[in-house]
N, C-alpha and C positions, 0 to 999 in steps of 0.2 A: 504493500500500500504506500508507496514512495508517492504516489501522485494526490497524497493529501494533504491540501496545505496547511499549514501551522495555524493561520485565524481563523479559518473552520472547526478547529479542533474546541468541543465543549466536555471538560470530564467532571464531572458532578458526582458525589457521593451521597446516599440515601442513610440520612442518620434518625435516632429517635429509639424514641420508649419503645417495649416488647410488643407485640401483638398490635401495635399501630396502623401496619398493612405496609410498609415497607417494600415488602416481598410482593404483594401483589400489584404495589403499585408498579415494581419493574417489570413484573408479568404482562399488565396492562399494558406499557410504554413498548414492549415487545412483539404484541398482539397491534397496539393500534399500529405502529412503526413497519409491519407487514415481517416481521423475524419468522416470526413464528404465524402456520395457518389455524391454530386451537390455540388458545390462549392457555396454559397451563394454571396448576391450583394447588396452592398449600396445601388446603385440606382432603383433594381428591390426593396429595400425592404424585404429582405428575410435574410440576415445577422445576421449569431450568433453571432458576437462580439457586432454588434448595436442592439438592442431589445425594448428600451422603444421606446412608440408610439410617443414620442416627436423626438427621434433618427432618427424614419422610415419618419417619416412626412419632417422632414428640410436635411433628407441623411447626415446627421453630427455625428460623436462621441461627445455626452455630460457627458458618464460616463465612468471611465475605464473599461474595463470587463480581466475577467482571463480565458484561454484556456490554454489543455497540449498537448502535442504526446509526442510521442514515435518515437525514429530518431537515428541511427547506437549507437543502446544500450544507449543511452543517454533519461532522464525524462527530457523535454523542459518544463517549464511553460511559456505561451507567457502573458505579460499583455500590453493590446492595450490600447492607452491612446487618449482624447480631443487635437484636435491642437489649437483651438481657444483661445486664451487667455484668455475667461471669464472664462473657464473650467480649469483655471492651478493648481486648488487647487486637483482636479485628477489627474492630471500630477506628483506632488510631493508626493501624495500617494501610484502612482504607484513605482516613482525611489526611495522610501524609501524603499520597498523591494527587489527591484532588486538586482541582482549581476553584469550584463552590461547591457548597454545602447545602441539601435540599432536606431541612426538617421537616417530618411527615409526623403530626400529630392526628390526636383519632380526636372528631370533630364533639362528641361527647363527655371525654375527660380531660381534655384540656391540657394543657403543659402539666406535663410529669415526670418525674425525677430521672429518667433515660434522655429524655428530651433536654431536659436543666444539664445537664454530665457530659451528654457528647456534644452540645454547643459551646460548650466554656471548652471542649478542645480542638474543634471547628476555631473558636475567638485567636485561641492560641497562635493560629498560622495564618488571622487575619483574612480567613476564608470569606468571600461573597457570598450572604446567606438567604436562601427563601424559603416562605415556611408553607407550607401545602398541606390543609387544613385535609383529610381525609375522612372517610366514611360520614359523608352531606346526608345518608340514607336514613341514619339513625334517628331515633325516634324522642331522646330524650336531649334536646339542641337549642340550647339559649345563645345566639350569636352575639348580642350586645355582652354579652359576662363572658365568652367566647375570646374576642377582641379587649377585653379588658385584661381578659386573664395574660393572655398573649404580651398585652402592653407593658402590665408589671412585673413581666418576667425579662422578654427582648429589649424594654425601652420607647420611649417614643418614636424612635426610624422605624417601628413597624408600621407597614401602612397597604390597607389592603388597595390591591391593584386590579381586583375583579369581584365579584358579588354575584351568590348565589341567585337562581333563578330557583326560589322554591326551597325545601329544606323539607327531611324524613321523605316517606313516602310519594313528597310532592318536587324533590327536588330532581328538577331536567336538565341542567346546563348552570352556566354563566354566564356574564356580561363585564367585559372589557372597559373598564371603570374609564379608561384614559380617552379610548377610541370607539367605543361598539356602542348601541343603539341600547339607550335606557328604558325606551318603550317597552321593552320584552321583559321589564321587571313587574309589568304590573302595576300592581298598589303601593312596591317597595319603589317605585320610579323618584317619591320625592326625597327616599332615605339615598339613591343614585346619585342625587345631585349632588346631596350633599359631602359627599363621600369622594364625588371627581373635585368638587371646588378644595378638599382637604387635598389630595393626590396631586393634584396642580399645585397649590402653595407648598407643598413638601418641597416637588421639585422646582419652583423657581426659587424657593430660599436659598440652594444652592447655587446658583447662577446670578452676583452681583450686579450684571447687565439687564438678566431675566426680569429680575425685581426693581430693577427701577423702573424699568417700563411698567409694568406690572402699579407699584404704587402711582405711577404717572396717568392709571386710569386704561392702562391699555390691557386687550382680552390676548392673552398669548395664546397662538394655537397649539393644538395636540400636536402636531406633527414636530411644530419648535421644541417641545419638550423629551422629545425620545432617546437624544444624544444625552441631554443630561442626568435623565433618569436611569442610564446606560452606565451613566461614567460617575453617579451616586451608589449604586447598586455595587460597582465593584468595588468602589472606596468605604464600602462599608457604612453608609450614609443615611443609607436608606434599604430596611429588609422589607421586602415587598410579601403581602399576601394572597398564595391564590386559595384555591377552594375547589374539590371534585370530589370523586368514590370511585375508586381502585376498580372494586368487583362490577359496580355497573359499569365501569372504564369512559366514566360521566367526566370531563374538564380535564382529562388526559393529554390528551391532544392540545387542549390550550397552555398546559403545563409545556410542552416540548413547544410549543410555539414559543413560548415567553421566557424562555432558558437559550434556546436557539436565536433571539433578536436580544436579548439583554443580559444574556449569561457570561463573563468570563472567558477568550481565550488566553490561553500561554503567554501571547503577547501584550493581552491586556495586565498579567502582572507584572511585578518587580521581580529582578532577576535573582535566580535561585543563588543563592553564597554556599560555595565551596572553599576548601581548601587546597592547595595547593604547598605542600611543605609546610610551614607555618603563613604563609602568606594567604590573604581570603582573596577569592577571586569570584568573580559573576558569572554564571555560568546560565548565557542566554538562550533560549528558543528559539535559534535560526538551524537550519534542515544543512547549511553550508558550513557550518562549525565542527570541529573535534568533537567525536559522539561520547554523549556522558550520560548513563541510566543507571538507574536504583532499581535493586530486586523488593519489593516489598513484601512478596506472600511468596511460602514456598509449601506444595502439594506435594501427596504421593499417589503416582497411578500405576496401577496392574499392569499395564503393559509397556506405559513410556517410561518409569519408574519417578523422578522427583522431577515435578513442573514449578517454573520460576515466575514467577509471574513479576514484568517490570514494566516499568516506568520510563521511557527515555526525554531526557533533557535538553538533549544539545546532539543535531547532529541528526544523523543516520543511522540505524543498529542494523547489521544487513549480515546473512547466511554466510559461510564458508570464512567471514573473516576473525583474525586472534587478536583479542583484546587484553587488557589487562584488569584482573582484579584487582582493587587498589585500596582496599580493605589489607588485604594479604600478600600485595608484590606481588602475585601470581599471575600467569598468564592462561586466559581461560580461551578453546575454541568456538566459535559461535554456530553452530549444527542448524537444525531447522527452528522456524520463527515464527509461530502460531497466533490468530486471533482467537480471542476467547468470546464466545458465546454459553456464559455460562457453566455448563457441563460438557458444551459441545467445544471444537476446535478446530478451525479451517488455516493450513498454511498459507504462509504471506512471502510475498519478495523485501522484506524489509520495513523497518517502523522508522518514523520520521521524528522530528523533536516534536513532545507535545503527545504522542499515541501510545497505548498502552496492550502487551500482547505476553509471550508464554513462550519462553525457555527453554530447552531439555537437554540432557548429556553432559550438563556440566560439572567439573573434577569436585570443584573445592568450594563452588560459591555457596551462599547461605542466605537468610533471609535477611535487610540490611545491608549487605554490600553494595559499594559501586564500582559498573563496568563502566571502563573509558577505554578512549584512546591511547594507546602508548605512552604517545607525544602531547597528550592533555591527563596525566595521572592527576584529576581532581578529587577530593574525597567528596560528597555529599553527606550533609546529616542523616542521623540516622533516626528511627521511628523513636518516639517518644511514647513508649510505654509504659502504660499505668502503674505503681506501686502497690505490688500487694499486699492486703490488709494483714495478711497472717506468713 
């Protein structure tokens, strides 16, 4: 996949409390995304994000898994992460490689202590955060103490960027707070308005020019505000809210629309710090640079035996060629180079800066190490994992 370019690339991590639907919501993103022709199911068992037989047995996520699509010219990689707290040491493996952060809260209970846990290590790496209110279906749903809860937990930069059409058994969709037609709210159309004239003053307070016009009397259009609401969202300014249900795969699609036009690439952040001998160095997201990647998850399979699963940085990662481990001075071969579709796995010609893919045959590497080039031996930080209690 050499022919993918580095600002297309959007890789977002699905974090949050246990049983939130996490998993289903990747399912969904799979299903509408056209991955997959049946949409798979935690609790039928059939789920490519869950796979090991400990996963299918308890219907829990115990290890992170990585999925991609392909979504309005945009290379997604989704990585679906454990809610349960025993599992956090996957959690921080997953938002070590990410570029945003996608809290998936269940629309009934509100911000909860897996939610509160893996956001403050989301905060930690200054992640772009959105929070995507899940299971709209549910039947016991106070959205005003919803939003409130939200508020006094995230801060005032939360601000929702879409609004349900309906809520429990009555909810159909959403409505596009910044751009989409209010009329299809209904009776909630005067609660719309009020909610886009909030959405709008969010983002022109960020913009010194925006607001004076703005205080000068002037109506700024939607359209002037998309850039900044873009470039608030990645400086962490502003965490926007949407709103769907996983299982009906209800505001799914709006989800990947709104990560896809206002999510994060590679080159929207700040360059990754390495080291280089004692000196730090920046180790930027261009596809022409010294290739430099991080293993962050490492598997075991039956028949390819330990899969690596990385991250690359800078550069090119490409088959046949020998890199250096630089964890351990070691020089490692680079054999075949896999995209991961969950449980599944299709060969590739090579990962670009910015793409994420899977390993195999290597001597010495581990989970944590960085592969470079020779002639660029940079270290990478390494996962920052949880301390344990006992």
């Amino acid at each position: 996949m050499k022919g993918v370019k580095v600002e297309s690339i959007r890789n977002f991590v699905l974090i949050g409390h246990g049983s939130s639907g996490k998993t289903s919501l990747g399912e969904s993103i799979l299903f509408k995304a056209g991955v997959t022709k049946r949409k798979g199911s935690v609790d039928q068992g059939n789920s490519v994000l869950d796979s090991d037989p400990e996963e299918i047995k308890r219907k829990i996520s115990i290890n992170l898994a990585v999925a991609h699509v392909s979504w309005k010219d945009r290379w997604m990689n989704l990585i679906d992460t454990p809610g349960y707290l025993d599992f956090a040491g996957e959690v921080a493996a997953g938002i070590r490689v990410a570029d945003n952060a996608v809290v998936v809260l269940d629309a009934a209970s509100g911000v909860e202590v897996g939610s509160e846990k893996y956001w403050e290590m989301a905060q930690k790496r200054s992640l772009p955060g959105f929070i995507f209110v899940n299971k709209m279906t549910s039947q016991e749903i106070d959205l005003e103490r919803l939003i409130e809860d939200i508020r006094d937990y995230f801060g005032a930069r939360t601000v929702p960027v879409q609004w349900p059409i309906g809520k429990g058994d009555k909810f159909e969709g959403v409505v596009d707070l910044l751009r989409g037609d209010l009329d299809k709210l209904g009776g909630d159309k005067g609660k719309g308005e009020s909610l886009r004239d909030s959405l709008k003053e969010s983002i022109i307070e960020l913009s010194e020019s925006l607001l004076d016009r703005y205080l000068g009397g002037e109506d700024i259009p939607a359209q002037e505000l998309v850039d900044p609401l873009k470039d608030g969202i990645v400086k962490g300014e502003i965490i926007p809210i949407l709103f769907g249900d996983a299982l009906s795969d209800i505001g799914v699609e709006e989800l990947l629309d709104f990560i896809a036009e206002f999510g994060a690439s590679p080159l929207d952040l700040s360059a990754v710090k390495g080291k280089r001998g004692d000196e730090e160095v920046d180790v930027e997201p261009k596809v022409d640079n010294p290739m430099v990647s991080f293993v962050f998850k490492t598997l075991t399979e039956a028949h390819l035996g330990e899969l690596y699963y990385v991250r690359v940085y800078s550069g090119t990662l490409e088959p046949g060629k020998e890199v250096l481990n630089v964890n351990l001075n070691r020089p490692e071969k680079i054999n075949q180079i896999y995209l991961a579709q969950g449980k599944d796995r299709k060969e590739t010609d090579g990962l670009v800066a910015g793409m994420i893919g899977v390993l195999v045959k290597l001597k010495e590497t581990k989970t944590g190490h960085t592969l470079a080039s020779k002639d660029f031996p940079v270290l990478l930080p390494g996962i920052e994992f949880p301390v344990p209690n006992v």
